[in-house]
C-alpha positions as CSV (number, residue, x, y, z in Angstrom):
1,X,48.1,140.2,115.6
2,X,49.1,143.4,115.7
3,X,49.8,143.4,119.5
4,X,52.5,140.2,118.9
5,X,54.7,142.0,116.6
6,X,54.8,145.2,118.7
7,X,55.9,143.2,121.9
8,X,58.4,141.6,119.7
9,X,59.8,145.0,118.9
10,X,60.2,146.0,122.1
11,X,61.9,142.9,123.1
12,X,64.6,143.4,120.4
13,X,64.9,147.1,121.8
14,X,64.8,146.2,125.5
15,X,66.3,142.8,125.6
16,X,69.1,142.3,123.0
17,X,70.0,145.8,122.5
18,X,69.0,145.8,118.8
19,X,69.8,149.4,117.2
20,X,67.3,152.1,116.1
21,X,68.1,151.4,112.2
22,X,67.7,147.8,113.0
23,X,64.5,148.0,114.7
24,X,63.1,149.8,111.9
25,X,64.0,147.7,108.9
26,X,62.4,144.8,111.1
27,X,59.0,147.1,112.0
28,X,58.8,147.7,107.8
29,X,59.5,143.8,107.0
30,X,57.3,143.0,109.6
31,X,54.5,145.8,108.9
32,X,54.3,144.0,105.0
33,X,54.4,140.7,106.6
34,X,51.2,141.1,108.5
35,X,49.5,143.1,105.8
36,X,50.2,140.1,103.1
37,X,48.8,137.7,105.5
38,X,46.1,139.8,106.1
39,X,44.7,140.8,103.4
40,X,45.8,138.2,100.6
41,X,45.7,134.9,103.1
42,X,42.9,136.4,105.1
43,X,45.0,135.3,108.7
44,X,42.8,136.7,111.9
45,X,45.5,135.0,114.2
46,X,48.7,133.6,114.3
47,X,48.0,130.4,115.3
48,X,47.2,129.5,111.8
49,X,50.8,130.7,110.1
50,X,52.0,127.6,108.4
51,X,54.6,126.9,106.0
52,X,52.8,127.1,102.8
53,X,51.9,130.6,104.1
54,X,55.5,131.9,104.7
55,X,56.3,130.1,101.2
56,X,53.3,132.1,99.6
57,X,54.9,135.0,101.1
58,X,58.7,134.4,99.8
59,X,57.0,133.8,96.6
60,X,55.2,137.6,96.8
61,X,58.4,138.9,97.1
62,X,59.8,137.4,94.8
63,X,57.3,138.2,92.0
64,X,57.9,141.9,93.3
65,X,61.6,141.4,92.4
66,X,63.0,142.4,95.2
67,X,66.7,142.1,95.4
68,X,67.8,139.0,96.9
69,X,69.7,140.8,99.6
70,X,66.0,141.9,100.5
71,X,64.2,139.4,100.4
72,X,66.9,137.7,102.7
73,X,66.5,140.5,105.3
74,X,62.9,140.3,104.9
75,X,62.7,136.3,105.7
76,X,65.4,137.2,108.4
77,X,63.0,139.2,110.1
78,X,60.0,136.6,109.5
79,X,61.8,133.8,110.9
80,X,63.0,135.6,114.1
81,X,59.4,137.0,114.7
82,X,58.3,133.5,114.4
83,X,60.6,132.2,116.9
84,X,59.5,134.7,119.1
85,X,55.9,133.2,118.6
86,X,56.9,130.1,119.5
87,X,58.9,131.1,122.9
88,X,55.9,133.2,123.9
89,X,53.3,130.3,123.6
90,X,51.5,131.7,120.6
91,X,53.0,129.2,118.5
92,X,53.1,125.1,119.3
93,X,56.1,124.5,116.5
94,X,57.8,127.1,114.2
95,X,56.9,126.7,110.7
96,X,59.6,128.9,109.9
97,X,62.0,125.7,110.6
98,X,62.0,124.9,106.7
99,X,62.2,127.8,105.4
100,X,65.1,128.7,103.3
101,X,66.6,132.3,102.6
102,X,67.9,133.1,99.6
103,X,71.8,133.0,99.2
104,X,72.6,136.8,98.9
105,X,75.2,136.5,95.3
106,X,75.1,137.0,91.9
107,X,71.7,136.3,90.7
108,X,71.2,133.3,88.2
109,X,67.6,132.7,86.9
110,X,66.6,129.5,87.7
111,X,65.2,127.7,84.6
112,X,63.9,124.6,82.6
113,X,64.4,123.2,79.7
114,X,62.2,123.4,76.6
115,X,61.3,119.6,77.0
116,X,60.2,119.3,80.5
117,X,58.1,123.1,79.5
118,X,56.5,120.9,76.9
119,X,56.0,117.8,79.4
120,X,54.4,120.4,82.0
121,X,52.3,122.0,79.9
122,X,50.7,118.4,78.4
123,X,49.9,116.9,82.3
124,X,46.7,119.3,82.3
125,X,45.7,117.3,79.1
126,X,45.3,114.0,80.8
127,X,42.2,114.3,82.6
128,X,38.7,116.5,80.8
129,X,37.6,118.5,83.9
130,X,36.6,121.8,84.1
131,X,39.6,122.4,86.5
132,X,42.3,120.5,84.3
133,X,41.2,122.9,81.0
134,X,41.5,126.2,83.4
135,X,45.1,124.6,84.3
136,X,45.9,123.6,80.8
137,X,45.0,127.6,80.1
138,X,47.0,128.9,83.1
139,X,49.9,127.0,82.2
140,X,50.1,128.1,78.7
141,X,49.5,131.7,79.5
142,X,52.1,132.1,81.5
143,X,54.4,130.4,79.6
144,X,53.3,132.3,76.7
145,X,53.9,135.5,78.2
146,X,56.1,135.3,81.1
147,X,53.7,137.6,83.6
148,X,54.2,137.6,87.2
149,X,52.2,135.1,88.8
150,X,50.3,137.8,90.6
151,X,49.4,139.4,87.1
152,X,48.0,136.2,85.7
153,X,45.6,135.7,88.6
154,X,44.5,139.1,88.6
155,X,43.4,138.4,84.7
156,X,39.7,139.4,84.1
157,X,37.7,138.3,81.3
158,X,37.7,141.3,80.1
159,X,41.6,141.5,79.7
160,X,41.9,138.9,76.8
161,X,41.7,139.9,72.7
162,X,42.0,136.3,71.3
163,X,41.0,137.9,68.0
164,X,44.2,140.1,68.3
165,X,46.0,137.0,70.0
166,X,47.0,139.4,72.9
167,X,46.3,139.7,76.5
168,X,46.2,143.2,79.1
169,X,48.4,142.3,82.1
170,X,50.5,144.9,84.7
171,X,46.9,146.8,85.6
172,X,49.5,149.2,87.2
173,X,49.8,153.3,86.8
174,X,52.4,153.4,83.5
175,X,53.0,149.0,83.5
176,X,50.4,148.1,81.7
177,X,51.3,146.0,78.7
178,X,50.0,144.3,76.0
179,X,51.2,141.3,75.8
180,X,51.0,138.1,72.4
181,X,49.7,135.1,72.8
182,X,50.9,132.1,70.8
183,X,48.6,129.9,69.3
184,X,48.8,126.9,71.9
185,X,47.7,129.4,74.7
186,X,44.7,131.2,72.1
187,X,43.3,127.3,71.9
188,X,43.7,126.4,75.4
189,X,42.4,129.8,76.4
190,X,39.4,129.4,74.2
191,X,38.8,125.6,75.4
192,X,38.8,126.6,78.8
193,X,36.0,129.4,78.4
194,X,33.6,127.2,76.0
195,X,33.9,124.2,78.2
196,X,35.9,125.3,81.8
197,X,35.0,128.2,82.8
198,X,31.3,128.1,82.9
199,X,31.0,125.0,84.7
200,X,33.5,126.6,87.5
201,X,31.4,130.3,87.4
202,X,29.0,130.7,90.3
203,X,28.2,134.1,90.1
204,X,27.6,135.7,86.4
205,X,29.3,138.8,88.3
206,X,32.6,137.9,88.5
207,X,34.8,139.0,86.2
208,X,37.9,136.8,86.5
209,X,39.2,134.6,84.6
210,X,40.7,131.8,86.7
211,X,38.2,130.5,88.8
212,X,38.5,128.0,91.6
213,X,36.4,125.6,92.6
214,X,33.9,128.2,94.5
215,X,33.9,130.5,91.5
216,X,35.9,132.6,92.8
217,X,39.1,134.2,91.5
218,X,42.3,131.6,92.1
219,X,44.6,132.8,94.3
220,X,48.7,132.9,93.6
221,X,48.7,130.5,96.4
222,X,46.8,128.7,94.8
223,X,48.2,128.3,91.6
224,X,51.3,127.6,93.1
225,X,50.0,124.4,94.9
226,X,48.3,123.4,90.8
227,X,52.1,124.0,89.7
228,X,54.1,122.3,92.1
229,X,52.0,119.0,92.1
230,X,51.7,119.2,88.2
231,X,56.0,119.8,88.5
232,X,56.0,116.8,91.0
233,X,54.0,114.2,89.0
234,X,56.7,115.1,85.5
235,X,59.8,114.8,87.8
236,X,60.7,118.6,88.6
237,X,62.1,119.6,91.7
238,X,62.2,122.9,93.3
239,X,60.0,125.0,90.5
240,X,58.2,128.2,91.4
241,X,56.0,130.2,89.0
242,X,58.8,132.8,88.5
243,X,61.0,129.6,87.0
244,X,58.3,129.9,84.1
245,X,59.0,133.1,83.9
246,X,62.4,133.1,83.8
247,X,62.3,130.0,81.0
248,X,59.7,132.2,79.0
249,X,62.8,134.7,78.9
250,X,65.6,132.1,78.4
251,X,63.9,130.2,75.6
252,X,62.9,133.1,73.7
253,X,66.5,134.9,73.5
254,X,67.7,131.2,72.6
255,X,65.5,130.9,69.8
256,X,66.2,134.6,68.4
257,X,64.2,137.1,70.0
258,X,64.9,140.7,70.3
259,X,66.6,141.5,74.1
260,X,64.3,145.1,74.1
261,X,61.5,142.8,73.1
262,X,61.5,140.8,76.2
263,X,62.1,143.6,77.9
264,X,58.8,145.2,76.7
265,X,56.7,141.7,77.1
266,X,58.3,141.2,81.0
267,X,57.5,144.3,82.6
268,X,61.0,145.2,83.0
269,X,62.0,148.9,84.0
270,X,65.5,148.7,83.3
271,X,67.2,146.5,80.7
272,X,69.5,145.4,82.9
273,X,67.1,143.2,84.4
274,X,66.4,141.7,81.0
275,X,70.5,141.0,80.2
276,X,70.8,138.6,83.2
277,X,68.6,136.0,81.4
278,X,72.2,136.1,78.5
279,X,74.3,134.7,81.5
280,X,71.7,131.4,81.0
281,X,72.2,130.8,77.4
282,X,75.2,128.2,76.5
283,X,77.5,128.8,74.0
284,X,75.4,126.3,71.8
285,X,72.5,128.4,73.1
286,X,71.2,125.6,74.9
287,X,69.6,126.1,78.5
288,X,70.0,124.2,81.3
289,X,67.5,121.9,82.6
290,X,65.7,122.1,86.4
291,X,67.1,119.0,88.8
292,X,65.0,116.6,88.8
293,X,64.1,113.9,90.9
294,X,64.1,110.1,91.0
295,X,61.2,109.0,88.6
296,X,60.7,105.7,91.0
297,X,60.7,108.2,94.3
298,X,57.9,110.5,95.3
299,X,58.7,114.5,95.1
300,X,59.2,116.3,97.9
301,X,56.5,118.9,98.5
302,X,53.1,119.2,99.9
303,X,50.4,116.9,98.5
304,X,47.7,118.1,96.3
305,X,45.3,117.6,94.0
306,X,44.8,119.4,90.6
307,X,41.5,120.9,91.4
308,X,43.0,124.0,92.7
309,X,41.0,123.5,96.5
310,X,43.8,123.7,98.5
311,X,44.9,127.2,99.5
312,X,42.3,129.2,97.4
């Protein structure tokens, strides 16, 4: 794989007189590229880069929080390395076709309103299976705490005090937080281990929490397919995890929460980062509600079922 990007290089330097500070930003975007695929899709070869891959990946980025101007160079360079793929052969059709870069301007946090939050976080609830209690828990944990996607799969047992109502996300040098949990996340925490978890376990070794359905630790891909088809079946359009993110933020500065607070519970470095989430709030302090789509028209998206097999 290797081998690919390095003739792509030297295409860009012999054949279309790219310059040296060009060729370099696309040799760093394109070194992180192959290690994500790598080592958190577990790619051997290029043939199998599909969409949901490069999607996974613009999500990464995102939950990095990368400026947008960066993540835009960074899918730049993806999508021209995957053209490449295809003109050489390697590739039979670009998945990169579909792939949408983000519009480089003043960042507004996407967001949903309290009521579809609330209709989300109840579709888990219709079904009794081991995997619709883990994503009745997931959903509620992040909601309850606004972590990074990547934080909430990388939860171990070992990370939750429900008799403190507090969970140990960021396992980072200096970002390590403790973060509350409110009381809808303690229950459907606590369900989920009495009655979830240990029919999903395999190995009594393995300390995470989420578990998929080999009993091993969900993936962020893999959450992201349990969201999006949750998302579909309510109506929502165009959700990632960081949109429960962001509504963890706008909802709790609506309802009177401390700025410096959120800060603290995000993650955030700088406060700055915090204050965009004010832009969101109306005047009324209402927030403004995803787009959604036809309730008598299927959602656009990859088909999926709840169980958390696809992509983990």
């Amino acid at each position: 794989m290797e081998n690919q990007v390095a003739r792509f290089l030297e295409q860009l330097e012999t054949d279309r007189g790219f310059s040296n500070n060009t060729i370099s930003a696309y040799r760093n975007d394109l070194r992180q590229f192959l290690s994500f695929v790598q080592q958190e899709l577990n790619m051997e070869s290029w043939p199998e880069l599909s969409e949901t891959q490069l999607t996974s990946y613009v999500l990464h980025l995102r939950e990095r929080e990368y400026a947008r101007s960066t993540i835009a160079r960074k899918v730049a360079a993806v999508k021209s390395f995957c053209h490449f793929l295809v003109r050489d052969g390697i590739l039979r059709a670009d998945p990169s076709d579909n792939l949408a870069s983000p519009k480089v301007d003043k960042f507004t946090p996407r967001t949903i309103s309290e009521d579809s939050i609330r209709e989300l976080l109840s579709k888990p609830t219709e079904s009794h299976t081991p995997e619709s209690l883990r994503d009745k828990a997931m959903l509620e944990t992040l909601y309850a705490t606004g972590m990074r996607v990547s934080e909430l799969t990388a939860l171990d047992i070992g990370d939750l005090d429900l008799a403190r109502s507090e969970v140990v996300c960021g396992k980072r040098p200096n970002r390590e937080r403790r973060v509350p949990l409110r009381n809808e996340a303690i229950d459907a925490l606590s369900t989920y281990l009495t009655d979830g978890r240990p029919h999903l376990r395999v190995s009594p070794e393995v300390s995470a929490l989420f578990l998929n359905h080999r009993g091993n630790r969900l993936t962020r891909q893999g959450f992201w397919l349990i969201l999006k088809s949750y998302a579909d079946s309510c109506g929502i359009r165009d959700i990632t995890p960081h949109t429960i993110r962001h509504s963890f933020a706008v909802h709790k500065l609506a309802n009177g929460s401390e700025i410096r607070d959120i800060q603290q519970i995000m993650g955030h470095m700088s406060l700055a980062t915090t204050q965009v989430y004010q832009q969101v709030i109306g005047q009324d302090g209402a927030t403004p509600d995803a787009d959604r789509v036809s309730r008598g028209a299927p959602a656009h998206g990859t088909e999926v079922t709840t169980d958390g097999n696809a992509g983990n």
